[in-house]
C-alpha positions, 0 to 999 in steps of 0.5 A: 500500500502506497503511502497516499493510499494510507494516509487517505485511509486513516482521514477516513477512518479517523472521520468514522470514530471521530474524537473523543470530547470532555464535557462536564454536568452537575448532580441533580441537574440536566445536561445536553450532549452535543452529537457534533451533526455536520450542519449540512446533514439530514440525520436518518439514524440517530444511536446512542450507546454506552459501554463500549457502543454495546448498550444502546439508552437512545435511538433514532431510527425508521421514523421513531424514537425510542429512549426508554430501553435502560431503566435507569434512564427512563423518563430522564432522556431527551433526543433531538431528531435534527441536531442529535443531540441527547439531553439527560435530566437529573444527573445523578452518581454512575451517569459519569461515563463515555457516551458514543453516538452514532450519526447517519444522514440521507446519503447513508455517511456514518460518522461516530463522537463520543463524549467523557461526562464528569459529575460535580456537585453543584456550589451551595447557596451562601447564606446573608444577613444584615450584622448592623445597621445605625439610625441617624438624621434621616440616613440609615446605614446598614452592613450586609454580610454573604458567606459561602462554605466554600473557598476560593469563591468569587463574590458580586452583589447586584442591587434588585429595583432602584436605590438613592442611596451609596453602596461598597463591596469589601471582601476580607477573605475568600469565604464571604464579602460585605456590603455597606449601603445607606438607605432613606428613611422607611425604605427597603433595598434587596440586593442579590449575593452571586457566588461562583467558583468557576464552574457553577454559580448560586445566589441569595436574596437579602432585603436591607431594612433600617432597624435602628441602633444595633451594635456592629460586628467587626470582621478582622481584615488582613491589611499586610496583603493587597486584597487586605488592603484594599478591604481595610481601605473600603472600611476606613471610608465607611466608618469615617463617614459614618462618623460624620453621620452620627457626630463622631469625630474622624480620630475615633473612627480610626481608632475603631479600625486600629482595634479589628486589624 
């Protein structure tokens, strides 16, 4: 055999069995695997198999589908007759494996993919509340906190309706972040805390609400790193216009500060 003849060979082969994808889903949630359909096919046979492509769990063939032929996937399968693709709701341990399919168009081409699916759990919705808020000649000033139990989290807030009044974000660390904002007299502010850990996202509602004098609770920063910094920063302008608010002057502000680092 030439070496032409051979390399034309493996496109070819290569072109059958196709390559294998990673793709990842989340336990308890839906996940749609792509069956890669050239654009220009019209699909005639659909088949989708596990265990070294002798198990089928969906089908597309002669006109009918079929998904219900594993019981462990019954009532949870979706096959998509034009695009091929097969979407598997509630994901849940032992749906992480090689899942082939196999396409057919009208001019009886074949071509074969096969996608890795791993399982994470999905990130748990952090928890907020409001630590304190302070009353005084008609502004409230409140402090909102959001945690997660998980490090390495990245957190944003997004304010929910209108609001006049100010708002700064610190983040002492990588398992929570805080909010100050001031509100007007007899109004409520919701904000929404997003978290993220770079593969799933979860929030959580909480409605700022002036509840009068309450005693503050102080979260120790770390100022010797930069993103200490910049939180000691953030809480250095809250508290010297919070003293101006309530007719404190800037010194005792400071020394508060002194006294959480």
């Amino acid at each position: 055999m030439s070496f032409l003849a051979f390399l034309s060979a493996l496109i070819i082969v290569q072109g059958i069995w196709g390559k294998e994808s990673k793709v990842i889903g989340f336990l308890g949630r839906s996940i749609t695997l792509s069956s890669g359909k050239n654009a220009n096919w019209t699909l005639t046979r659909v088949l989708w198999s596990i265990y070294q492509n002798s198990t089928y769990i969906a089908k597309f063939q002669d006109g009918k589908i079929d998904t219900e032929k594993i019981q462990k996937y019954v009532g949870r399968l979706k096959l998509d007759i034009i695009t091929g693709d097969l979407e598997i709701s509630g994901l849940r341990e032992g749906d992480d494996i090689t899942y082939t399919v196999l396409l057919m168009n009208s001019e009886d081409k074949q071509e074969t993919h096969k996608l890795s699916l791993t399982l994470r759990a999905p990130i748990s919705p952090p928890s907020a509340e409001q630590t304190f808020s302070v009353f005084q000649d008609g502004s409230c000033f409140t402090q909102l906190k959001c945690s997660s139990a998980e490090r390495a989290t990245n957190f944003s807030w997004v304010l929910r309706g209108t609001s006049h009044g100010q708002h700064w974000t610190s983040t002492p660390n990588s398992t929570e972040s805080i909010l100050f904002t001031s509100l007007q007299k007899n109004t409520e502010v919701t904000f929404t805390c997003i978290i993220s850990n770079g593969f799933s996202t979860s929030s959580r509602n909480i409605t700022a609400v002036c509840q009068g004098m309450k005693a503050p609770v102080y979260h120790k920063c770390n100022c010797r790193s930069r993103p200490g910094i910049v939180s000691c920063l953030v809480i250095m302008c809250f508290l010297l216009v919070l003293g101006c608010y309530i007719g404190k002057d800037i010194f005792s502000a400071t020394l508060v500060l002194s006294t959480i680092v």
